[in-house]
C-alpha positions as CSV (number, residue, x, y, z in Angstrom):
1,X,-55.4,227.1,3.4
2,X,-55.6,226.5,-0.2
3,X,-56.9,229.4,-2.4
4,X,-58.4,227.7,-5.4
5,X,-58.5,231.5,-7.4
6,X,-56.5,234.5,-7.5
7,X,-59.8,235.9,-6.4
8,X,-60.2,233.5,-3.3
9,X,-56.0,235.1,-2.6
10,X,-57.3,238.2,-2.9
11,X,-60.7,238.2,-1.1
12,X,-58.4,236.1,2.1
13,X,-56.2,239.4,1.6
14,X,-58.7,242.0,2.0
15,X,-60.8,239.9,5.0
16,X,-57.0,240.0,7.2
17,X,-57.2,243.9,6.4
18,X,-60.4,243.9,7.5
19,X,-60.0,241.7,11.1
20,X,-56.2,242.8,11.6
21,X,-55.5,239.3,11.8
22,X,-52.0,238.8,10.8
23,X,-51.7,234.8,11.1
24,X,-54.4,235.1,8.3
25,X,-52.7,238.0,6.9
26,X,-49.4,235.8,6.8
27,X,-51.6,232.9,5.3
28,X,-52.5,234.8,2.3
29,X,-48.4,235.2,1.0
30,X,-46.7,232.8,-1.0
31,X,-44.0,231.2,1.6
32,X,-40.9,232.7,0.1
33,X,-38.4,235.3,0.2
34,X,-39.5,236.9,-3.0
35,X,-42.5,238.3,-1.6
36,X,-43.2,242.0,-1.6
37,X,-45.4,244.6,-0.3
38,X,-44.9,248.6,-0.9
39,X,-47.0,250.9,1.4
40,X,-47.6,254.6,1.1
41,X,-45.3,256.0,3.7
42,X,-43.1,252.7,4.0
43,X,-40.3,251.4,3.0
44,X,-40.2,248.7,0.6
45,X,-41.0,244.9,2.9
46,X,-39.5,242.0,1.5
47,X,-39.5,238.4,2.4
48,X,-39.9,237.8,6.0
49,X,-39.9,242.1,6.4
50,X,-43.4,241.9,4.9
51,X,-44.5,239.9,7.8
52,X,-42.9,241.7,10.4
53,X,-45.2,244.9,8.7
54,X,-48.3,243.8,8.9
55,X,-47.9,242.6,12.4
56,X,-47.0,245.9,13.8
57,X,-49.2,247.9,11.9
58,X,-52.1,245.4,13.4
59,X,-50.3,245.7,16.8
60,X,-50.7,249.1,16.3
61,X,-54.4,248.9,16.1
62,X,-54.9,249.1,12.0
63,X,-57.9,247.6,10.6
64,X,-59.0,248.3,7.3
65,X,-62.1,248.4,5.6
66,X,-61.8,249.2,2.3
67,X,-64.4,249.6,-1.3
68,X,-62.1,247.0,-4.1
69,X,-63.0,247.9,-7.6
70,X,-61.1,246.1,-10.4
71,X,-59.3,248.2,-13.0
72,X,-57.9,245.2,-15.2
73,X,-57.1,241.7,-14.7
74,X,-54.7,240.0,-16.2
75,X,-53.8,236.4,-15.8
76,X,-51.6,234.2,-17.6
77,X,-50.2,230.6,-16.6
78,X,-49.3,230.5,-13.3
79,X,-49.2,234.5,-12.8
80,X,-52.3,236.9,-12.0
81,X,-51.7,240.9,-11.9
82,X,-55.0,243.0,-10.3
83,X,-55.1,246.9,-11.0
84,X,-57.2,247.6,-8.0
85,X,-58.9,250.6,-6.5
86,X,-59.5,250.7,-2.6
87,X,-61.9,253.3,-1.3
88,X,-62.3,253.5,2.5
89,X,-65.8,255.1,3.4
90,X,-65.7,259.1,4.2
91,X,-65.8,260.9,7.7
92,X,-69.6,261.9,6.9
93,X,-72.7,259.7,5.2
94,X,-72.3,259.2,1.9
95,X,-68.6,260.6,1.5
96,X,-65.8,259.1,0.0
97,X,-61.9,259.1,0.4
98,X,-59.9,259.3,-2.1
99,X,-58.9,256.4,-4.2
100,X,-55.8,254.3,-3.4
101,X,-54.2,252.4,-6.6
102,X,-52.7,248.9,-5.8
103,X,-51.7,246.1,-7.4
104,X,-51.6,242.7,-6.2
105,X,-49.9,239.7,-8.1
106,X,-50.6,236.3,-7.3
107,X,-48.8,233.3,-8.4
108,X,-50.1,229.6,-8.3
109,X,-47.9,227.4,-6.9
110,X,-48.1,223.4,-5.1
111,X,-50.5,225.1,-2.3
112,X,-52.7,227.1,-4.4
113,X,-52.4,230.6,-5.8
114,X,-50.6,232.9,-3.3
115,X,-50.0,237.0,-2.9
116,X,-46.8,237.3,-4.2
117,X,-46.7,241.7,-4.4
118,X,-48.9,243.8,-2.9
119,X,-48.1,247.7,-3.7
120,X,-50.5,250.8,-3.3
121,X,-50.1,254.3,-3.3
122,X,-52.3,257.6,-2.9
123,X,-54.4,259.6,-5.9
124,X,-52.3,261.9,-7.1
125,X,-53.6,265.3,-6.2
126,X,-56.0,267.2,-8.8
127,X,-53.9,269.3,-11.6
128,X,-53.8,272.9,-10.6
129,X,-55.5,274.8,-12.8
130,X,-53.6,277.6,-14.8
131,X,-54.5,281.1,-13.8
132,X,-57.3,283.2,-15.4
133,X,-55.9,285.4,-17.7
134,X,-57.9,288.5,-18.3
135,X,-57.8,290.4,-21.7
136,X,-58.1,294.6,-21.9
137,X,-60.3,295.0,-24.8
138,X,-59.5,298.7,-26.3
């Protein structure tokens, strides 16, 4: 496969998470040991380790369907950086989960542009709001 665009990368990316097909999933990384992908709850996958990932979390059943909105995108030369958003639908109609933040980086290379990271990680949680203080007015 030849991906002409970051965009056509990233789109292949997001359809392998979608079918939990990992040949097509293995298809959308750049054929090298600097690869890298960092998962919440994982350790870090690199090279071949990335592979080995994705084909046991689609062993064990994982398909994803996920909302990509673009924060910023950034290409220069042969290098593409997305700031991403991924939003999986809620348990009810009309909910939302919250946000996951990712990046992806693609580079181009003699076979087209490739994944070359992939990294996410959860919404922080919500600030806790400070207590209400009450004032005695004399």
């Amino acid at each position: 496969m030849y991906y002409d665009t970051p965009q056509d990368a990233e789109d292949a990316y997001y359809d392998a998470l979608e079918s939990g097909d990992p040949a097509a999933m293995a298809e959308v990384w750049e054929p090298s040991d600097q690869i890298v992908c960092l998962l919440p709850m994982t350790p870090l996958a690199t090279g071949a380790e990335v592979h080995r990932l994705w084909e046991a979390l689609f062993e064990q059943g994982a398909r994803f369907d996920l909302q990509v909105r673009h924060l910023a995108w950034i290409q220069r030369g042969e290098v593409a950086i997305h700031l991403i958003e991924e939003r999986t639908a809620g348990p009810g109609a009309g909910q939302a989960t919250p946000a996951v933040y990712g990046t992806n980086i693609f580079r181009r290379g003699p076979d087209g542009w490739r994944l070359l990271v992939h990294q996410n990680s959860p919404t922080p949680p919500p600030p806790v709001a400070p207590p209400h203080v009450r004032t005695a007015i004399a």
